[in-house]
C-alpha positions in Angstrom: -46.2 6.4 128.2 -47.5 8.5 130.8 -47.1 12.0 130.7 -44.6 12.5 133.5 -42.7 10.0 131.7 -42.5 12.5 128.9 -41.1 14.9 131.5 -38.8 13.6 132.8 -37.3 12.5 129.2 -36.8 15.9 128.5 -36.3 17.5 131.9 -32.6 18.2 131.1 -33.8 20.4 127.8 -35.0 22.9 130.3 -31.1 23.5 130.9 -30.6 26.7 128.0 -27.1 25.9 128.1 -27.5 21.8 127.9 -30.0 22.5 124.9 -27.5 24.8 123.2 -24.8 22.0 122.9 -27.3 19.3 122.3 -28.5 20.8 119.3 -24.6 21.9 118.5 -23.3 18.4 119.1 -26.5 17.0 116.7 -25.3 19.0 113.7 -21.8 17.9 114.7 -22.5 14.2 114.7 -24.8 14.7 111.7 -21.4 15.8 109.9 -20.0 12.8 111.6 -22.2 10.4 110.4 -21.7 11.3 106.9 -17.8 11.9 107.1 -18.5 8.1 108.5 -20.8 7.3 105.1 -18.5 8.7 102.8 -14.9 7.0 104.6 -16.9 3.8 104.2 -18.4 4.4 100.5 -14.8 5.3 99.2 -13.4 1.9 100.5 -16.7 -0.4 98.6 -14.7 -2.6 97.1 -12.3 -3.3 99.1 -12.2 -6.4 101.1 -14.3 -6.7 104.4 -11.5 -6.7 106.7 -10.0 -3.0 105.1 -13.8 -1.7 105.3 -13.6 -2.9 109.2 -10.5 -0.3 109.4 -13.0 2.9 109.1 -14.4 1.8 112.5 -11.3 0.3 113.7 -9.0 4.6 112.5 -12.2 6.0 114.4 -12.4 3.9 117.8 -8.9 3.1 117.6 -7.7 6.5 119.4 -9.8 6.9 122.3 -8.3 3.2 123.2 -4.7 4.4 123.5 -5.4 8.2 124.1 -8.8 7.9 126.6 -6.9 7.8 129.8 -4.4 10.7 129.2 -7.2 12.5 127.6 -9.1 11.8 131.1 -6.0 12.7 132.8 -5.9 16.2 131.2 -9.6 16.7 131.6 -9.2 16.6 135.4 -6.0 18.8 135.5 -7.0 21.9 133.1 -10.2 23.6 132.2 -12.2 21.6 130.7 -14.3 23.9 128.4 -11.1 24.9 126.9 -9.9 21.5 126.2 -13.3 20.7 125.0 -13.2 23.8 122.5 -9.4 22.7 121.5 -10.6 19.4 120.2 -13.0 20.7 118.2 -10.8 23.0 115.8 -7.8 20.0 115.8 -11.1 17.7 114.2 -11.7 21.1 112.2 -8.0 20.8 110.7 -8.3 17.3 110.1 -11.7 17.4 108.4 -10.6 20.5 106.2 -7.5 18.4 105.0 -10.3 15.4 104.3 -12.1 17.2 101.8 -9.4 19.5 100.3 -7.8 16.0 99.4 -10.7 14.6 98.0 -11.3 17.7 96.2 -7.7 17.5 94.7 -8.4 13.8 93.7 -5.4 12.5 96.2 -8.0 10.9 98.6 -6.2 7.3 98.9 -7.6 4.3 101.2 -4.0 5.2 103.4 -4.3 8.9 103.7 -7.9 8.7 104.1 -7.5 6.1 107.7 -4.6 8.6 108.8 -6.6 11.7 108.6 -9.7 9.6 110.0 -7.4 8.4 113.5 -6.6 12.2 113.7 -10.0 12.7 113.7 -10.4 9.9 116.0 -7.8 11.8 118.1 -9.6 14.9 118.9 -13.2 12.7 119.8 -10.7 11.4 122.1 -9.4 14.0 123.3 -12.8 15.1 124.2 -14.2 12.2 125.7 -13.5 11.9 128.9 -14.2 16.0 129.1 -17.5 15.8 127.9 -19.1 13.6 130.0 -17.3 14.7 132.9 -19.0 18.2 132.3 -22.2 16.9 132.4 -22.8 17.2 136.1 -22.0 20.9 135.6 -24.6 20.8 133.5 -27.7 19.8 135.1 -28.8 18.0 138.3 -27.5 14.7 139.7 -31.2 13.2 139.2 -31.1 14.1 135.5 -27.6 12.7 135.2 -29.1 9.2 133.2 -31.6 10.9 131.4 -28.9 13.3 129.6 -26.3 10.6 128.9 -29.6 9.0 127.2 -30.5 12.1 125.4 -27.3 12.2 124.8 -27.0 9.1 123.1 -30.2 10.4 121.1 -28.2 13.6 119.4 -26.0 10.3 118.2 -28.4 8.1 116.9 -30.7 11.1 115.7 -27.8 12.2 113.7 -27.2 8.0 112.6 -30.9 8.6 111.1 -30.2 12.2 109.3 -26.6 12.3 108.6 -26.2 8.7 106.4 -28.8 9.9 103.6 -28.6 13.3 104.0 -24.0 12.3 103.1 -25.6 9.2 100.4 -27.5 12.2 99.2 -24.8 15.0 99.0 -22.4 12.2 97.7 -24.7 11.2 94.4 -25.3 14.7 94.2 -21.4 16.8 94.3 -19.0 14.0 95.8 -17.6 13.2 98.7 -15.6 16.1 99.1 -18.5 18.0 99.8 -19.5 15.7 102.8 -15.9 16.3 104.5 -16.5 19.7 103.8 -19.5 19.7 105.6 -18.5 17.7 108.8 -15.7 20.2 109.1 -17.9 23.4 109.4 -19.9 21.6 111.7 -17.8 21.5 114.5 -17.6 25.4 114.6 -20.8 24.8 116.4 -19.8 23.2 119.2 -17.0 25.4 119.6 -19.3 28.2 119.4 -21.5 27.7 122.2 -18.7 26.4 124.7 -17.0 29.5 123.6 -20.1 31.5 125.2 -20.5 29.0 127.9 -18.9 30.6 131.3 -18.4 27.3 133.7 -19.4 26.8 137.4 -16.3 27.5 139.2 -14.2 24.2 140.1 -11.8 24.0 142.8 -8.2 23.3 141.6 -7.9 18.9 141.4 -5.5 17.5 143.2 -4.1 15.9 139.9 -3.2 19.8 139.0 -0.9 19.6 142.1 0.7 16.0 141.2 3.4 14.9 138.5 1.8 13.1 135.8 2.8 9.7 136.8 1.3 10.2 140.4 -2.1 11.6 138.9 -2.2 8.4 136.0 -1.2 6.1 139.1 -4.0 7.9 141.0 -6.6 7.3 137.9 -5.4 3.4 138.1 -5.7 3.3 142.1 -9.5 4.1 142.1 -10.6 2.0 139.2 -8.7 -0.7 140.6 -10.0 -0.4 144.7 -13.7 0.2 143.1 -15.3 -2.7 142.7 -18.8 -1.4 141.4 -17.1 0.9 138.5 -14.7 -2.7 137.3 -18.2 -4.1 137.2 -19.3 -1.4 135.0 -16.4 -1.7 133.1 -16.5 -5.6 132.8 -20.4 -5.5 131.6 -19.2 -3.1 129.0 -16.8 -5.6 127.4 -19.6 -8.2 127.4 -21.4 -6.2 125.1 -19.8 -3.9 123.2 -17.2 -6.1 121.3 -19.7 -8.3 119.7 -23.0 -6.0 119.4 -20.6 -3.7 117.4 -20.5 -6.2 114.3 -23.8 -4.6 113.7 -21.5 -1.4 112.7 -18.9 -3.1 110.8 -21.2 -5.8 108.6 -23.7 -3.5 108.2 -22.0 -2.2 104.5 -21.7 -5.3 103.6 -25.3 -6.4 103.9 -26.1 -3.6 102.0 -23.8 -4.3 99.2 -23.7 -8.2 99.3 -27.1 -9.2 100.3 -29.8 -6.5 99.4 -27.4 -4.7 96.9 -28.1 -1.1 97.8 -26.1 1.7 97.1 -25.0 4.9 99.1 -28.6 6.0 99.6 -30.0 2.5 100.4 -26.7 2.1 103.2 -28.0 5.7 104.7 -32.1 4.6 104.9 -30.7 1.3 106.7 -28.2 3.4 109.1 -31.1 5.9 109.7 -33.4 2.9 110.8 -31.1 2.1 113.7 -31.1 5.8 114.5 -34.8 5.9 114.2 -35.0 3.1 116.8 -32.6 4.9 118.8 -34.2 8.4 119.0 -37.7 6.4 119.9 -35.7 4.4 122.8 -34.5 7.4 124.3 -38.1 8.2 125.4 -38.9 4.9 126.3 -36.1 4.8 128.6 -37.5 6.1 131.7 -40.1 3.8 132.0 -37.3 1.1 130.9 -35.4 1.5 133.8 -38.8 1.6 136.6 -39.8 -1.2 135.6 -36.2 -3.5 134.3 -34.3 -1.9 136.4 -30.8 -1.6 134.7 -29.7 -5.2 134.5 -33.3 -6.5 133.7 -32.5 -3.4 130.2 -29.3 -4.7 129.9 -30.7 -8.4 129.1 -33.6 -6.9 127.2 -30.4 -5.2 125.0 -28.7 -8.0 124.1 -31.6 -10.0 123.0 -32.8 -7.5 120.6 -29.4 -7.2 119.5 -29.1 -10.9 118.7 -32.6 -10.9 117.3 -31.2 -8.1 114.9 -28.3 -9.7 113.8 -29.9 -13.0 113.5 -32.0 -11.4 110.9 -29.5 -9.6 108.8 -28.0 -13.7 108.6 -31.0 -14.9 106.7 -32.5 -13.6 103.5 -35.4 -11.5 103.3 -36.0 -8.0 101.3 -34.7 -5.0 102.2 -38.3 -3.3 104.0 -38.4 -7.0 106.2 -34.7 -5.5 107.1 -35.4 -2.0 107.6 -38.1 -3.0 110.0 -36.4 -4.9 112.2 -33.2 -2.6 112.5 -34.9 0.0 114.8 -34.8 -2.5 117.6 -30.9 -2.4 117.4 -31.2 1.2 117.8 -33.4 0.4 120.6 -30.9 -1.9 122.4 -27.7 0.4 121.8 -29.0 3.2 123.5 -30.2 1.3 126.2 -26.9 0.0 127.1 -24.8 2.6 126.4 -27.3 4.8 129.1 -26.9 2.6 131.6 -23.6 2.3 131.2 -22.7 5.5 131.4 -25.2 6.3 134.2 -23.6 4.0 136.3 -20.2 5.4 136.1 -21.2 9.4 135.8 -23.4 8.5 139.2 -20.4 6.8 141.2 -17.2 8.6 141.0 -16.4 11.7 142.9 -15.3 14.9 140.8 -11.7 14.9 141.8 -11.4 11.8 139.0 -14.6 11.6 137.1 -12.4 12.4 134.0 -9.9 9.5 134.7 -12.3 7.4 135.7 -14.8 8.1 132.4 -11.9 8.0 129.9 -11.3 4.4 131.3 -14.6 3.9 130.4 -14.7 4.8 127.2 -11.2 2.9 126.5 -12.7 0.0 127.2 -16.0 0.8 125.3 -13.9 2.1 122.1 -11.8 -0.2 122.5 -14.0 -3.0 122.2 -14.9 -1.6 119.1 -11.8 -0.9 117.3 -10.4 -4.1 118.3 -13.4 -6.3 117.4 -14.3 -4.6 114.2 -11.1 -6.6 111.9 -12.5 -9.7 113.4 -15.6 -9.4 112.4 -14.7 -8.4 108.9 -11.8 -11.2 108.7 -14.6 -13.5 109.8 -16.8 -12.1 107.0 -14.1 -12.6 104.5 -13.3 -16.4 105.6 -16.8 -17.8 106.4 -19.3 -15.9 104.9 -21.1 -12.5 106.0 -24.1 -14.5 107.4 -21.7 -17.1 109.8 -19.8 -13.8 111.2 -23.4 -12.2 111.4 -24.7 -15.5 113.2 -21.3 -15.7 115.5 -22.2 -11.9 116.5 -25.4 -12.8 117.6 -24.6 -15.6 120.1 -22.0 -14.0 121.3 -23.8 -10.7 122.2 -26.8 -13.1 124.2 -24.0 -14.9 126.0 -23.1 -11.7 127.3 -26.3 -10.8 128.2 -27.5 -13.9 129.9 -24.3 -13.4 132.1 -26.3 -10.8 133.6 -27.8 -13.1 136.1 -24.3 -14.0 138.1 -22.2 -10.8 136.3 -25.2 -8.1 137.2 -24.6 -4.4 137.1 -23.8 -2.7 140.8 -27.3 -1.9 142.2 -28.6 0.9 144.5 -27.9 4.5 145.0 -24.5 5.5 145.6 -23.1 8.9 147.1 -20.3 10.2 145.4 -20.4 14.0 146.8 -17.3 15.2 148.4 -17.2 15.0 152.7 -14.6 16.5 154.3 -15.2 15.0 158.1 -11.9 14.1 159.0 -10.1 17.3 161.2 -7.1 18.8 160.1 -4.4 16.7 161.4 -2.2 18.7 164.1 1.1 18.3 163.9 4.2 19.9 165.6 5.4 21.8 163.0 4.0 22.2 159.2 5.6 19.9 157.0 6.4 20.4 153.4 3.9 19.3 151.2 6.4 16.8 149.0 7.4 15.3 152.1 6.7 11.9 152.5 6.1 8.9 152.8 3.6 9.4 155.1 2.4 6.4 157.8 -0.9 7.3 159.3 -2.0 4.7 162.1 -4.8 4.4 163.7 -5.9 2.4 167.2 -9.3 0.8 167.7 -10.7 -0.6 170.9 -12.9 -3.4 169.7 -14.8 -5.9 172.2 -13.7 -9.2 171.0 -17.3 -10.1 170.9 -17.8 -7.4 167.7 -14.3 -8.0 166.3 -15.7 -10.0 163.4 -18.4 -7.7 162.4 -15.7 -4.9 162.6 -13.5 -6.5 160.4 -16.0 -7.2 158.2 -17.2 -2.9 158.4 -13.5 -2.3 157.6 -13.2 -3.9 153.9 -14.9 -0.9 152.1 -13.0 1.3 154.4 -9.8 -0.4 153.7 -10.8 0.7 149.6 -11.6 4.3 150.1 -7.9 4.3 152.0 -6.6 2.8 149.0 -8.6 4.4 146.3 -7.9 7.9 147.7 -3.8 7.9 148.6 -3.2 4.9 150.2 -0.1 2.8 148.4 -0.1 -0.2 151.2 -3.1 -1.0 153.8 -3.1 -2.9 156.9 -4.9 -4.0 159.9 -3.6 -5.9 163.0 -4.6 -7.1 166.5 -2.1 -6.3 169.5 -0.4 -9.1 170.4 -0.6 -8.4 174.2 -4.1 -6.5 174.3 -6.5 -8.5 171.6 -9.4 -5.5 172.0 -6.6 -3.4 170.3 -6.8 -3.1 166.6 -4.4 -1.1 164.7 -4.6 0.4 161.0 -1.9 1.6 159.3 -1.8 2.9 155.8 1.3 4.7 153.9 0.7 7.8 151.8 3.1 8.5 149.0 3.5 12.2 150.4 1.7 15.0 152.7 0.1 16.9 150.0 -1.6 13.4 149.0 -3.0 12.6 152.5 -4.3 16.4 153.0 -6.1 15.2 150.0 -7.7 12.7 151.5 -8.6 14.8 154.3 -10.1 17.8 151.8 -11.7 16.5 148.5 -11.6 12.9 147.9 -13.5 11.6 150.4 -17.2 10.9 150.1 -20.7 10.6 151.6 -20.5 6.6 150.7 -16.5 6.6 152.6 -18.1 8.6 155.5 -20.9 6.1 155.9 -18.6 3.3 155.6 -15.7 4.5 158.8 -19.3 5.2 161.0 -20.4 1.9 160.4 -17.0 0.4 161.5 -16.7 2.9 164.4 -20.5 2.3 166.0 -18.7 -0.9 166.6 -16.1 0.7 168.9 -15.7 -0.1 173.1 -18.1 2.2 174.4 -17.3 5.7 175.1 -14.0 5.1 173.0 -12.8 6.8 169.8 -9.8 6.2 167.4 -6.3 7.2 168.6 -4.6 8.3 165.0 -0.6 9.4 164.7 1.3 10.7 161.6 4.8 9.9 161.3 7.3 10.7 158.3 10.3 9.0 156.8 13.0 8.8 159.4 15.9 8.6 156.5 14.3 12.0 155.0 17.6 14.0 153.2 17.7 16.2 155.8 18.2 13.8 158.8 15.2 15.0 160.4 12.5 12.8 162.2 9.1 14.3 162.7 7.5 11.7 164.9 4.3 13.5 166.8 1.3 11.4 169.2 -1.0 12.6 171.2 -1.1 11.8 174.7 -3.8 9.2 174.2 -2.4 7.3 171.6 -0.2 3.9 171.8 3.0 4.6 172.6 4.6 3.5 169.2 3.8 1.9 166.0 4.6 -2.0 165.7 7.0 -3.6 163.8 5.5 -5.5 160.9 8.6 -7.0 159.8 9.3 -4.9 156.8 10.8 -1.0 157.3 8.2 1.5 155.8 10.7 2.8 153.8 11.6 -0.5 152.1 7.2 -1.4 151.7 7.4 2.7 149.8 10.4 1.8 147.8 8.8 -1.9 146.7 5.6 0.0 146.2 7.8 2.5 144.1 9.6 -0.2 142.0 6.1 -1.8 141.2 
């Protein structure tokens, strides 16, 4: 690989403060990685589908706590919620090894005290990644969730023999105890670590419902991120047996013990660490889907090979490729998200993300091992397989969102002018606007209007509508209702972006010459007070039409739903 290449794979190194928590979070997810060794090691024995439950105590939290993790991570500081999570996996770690030390280490307690575990990685999810723009520059955003990935699969290559190791040498006990000092690492440096400043989110200034129904709103009116999302269920579930069988192959087919399981886990890593180099040059010349296909087939090509027999150095050989193709997805995945969403709900947005990516996991991983158990390791192996290159070859009518995207924050609409200053909880709030339109462009214009219609939605707006004038067809009225005022003066300051700007000029170069939009704000006319504030400008239609439904009742449906 040429030597810019090189570069730019470690271009986000020359951040001192993203180096410091790399080489924090490697020790980290070395301790990880042989908490994860041990867990599995003290369940041998058991049936598949109870060794499937490791992955399944691990993954199974950042399914069900992801989103309010995200939710939290975009409300609070996120350093300190970062640095929380690491002493509540401290606790949990320290309790690990004290109960193996004690000789009370059962398969139950051990799976609760791995979900509270589980818990904290959840809790910091979302928070992690959303820091990462803090972190370095938007152009360095793929390469760090790769290198990223690397401190990960790095630690996959160290931590499993260096915990077989410590485990034929003093116990597990030992290995808990270790993971457990290694978060003070982490803790440490974020500790140290003084933030760029970051205005105060709008979810600080909603309830908790608004902000989760905020979270929802985006993911739901963003059509490239459900793509993201979608591509990530056609992977993840199914490359993931890779994780969960990979005990038993070592047990059952090449009968290895503790030490044998770590050299076979620190293959994948091996492949990993050597991908996360090769990625640049990956993505010139594959471009992201073109990676993502590459990924699967690897993947199936791996766990094709763990199906049939063959010696354990024929095995080891092959299982860098996996590396290879988990890193590669998991980059572009994450890539495509952290380079989409705007920072007002990057959190939310990421800890749906990694729901659906953990979830994957800890959902599919008693499958697989139930499918182990009743057909054979090498059928479950074999089902992986064609599973995972189904879901790649889907790429070519399911592909990945291409082209850049501008997420940064544009505040070019002007502060609305009202009458009088209304109180920020008042609401709902009907903002229409009128559009002149020659009928010979109305098409085109409604056409410009569909990704406008989504930012309206994604950023406030709880219903969305467009209309022609029934006595003047150039006229062409929007209307959108806001839950309250504070939430549309959001809209107006900080969740807005370059893409939304682009997309209203787009629709209004299609405007009568010499025309511009006419826009009025009205409020609940049954407010508790009695009051009607009702304000247009001079140039603007003389009132709002009737759609057949009362505002109030479309905000009270909207409510109920």
């Amino acid at each position: 690989m040429r030597k810019s290449g090189l570069h730019e794979a470690w271009r986000p190194f020359a951040v001192p403060v993203f180096r410091a928590l790399w080489i924090a979070q490697f020790v980290s997810n070395t301790g990880t990685w042989m908490m994860t060794v041990g867990a599995q090691w003290e369940l041998i024995g058991q049936s598949g589908a109870v060794l499937a439950l490791v992955q399944t105590a691990t993954s199974l939290p950042p399914l069900l706590l992801a989103f309010p993790a995200g939710l939290l991570a975009d409300r609070f500081d996120r350093r300190r919620l970062l640095i929380a999570a690491q002493y509540a996996m401290l606790a949990a770690s320290a309790a690990l090894a004290v109960a193996a030390f004690t000789g009370l280490l059962g398969p139950g307690l051990l799976l609760a005290l791995l979900f509270v575990i589980g818990g904290g990685s959840a809790l910091m999810g979302p928070a992690w990644q959303a820091i990462q723009p803090d972190l370095v520059d938007r152009a360095s955003l793929p390469q760090a969730a790769a290198l990223g990935s690397v401190s990960m699969n790095l630690a996959r290559a160290v931590g499993p023999a260096l915990g077989g190791f410590v485990m034929a040498l003093a116990g597990t006990g030992w290995v808990f105890a270790f993971n457990a000092v290694s978060y003070l690492g982490t803790a440490a440096v974020l500790t140290a670590w003084r933030a760029p400043h970051r205005a105060p989110s709008d979810a600080g200034r909603e309830g908790i419902l608004a902000a989760v129904d905020a979270g929802r709103r985006y993911i739901r009116y963003t059509p490239d991120i459900r793509r993201v999302l979608l591509r990530t269920l056609l992977f993840v579930p199914a490359a993931s047996a890779l994780w969960v069988l990979l005990p038993l192959v070592a047990e059952q087919r090449l009968a290895l013990g503790a030490s044998g399981y770590g050299l076979l886990l620190g293959a994948v890593g091996i492949g990993a660490v050597a991908g996360a180099f090769l990625l640049p040059w990956l993505r010139r010349t594959w471009g992201a889907n073109g990676l993502l296909l590459i990924a699967a087939a690897l993947c199936a090509a791996v766990l094709t090979s763990l199906a049939l027999p063959g010696p354990a150095l024929i095995v080891m050989s092959l299982l860098p490729a996996a590396g290879l193709a988990w890193i590669s997805a998991l980059s572009v995945f994450s890539a495509a998200v952290q380079t989409r969403v705007p920072g007002w709900v990057r959190a939310r947005a990421l800890a749906v993300q990694l729901m659906v990516f953990q979830g994957g996991m800890a959902l599919s991983a008693p499958l697989w091992g139930l499918l182990a158990d009743r057909l054979g390791l090498a059928a479950a192996l074999g089902i992986a397989a064609a599973v995972v290159l189904g879901g790649g070859l889907s790429v070519r009518v399911l592909p990945l969102p291409v082209g850049e995207a501008d997420p940064t924050g544009s505040d070019h609409w002007p502060e609305p002018s009202l009458a009088s200053r209304p109180d920020p909880d008042a609401g709902p709030v009907l903002v229409t606007v009128v559009y002149r339109v020659p009928q010979s462009r109305t098409h085109r214009f409604l056409t410009a209007m569909e990704p406008v219609a989504r930012a309206r939605r994604r950023t406030g707006a709880i219903t969305w509508g467009l209309y022609r004038d029934g006595d003047d067809p150039e006229l062409l009225v929007e209307h959108y209702l806001v839950a309250t005022w504070s939430g549309h003066l959001a809209q107006h300051h900080g969740r807005l972006t370059a893409d939304d700007r682009a997309a209203e000029e787009a629709a209004r170069a299609l405007l009568a010459d010499g025309t511009v939009p006419k826009v009025t704000h009205a409020f609940d006319a049954f407010a508790a007070d009695g009051s009607c504030m009702f304000r247009t400008a001079p140039d603007t239609l003389g009132q709002v039409p009737d759609l057949g439904v009362s505002y109030r009742e479309a905000f009270q449906n909207q409510r109920k739903e």
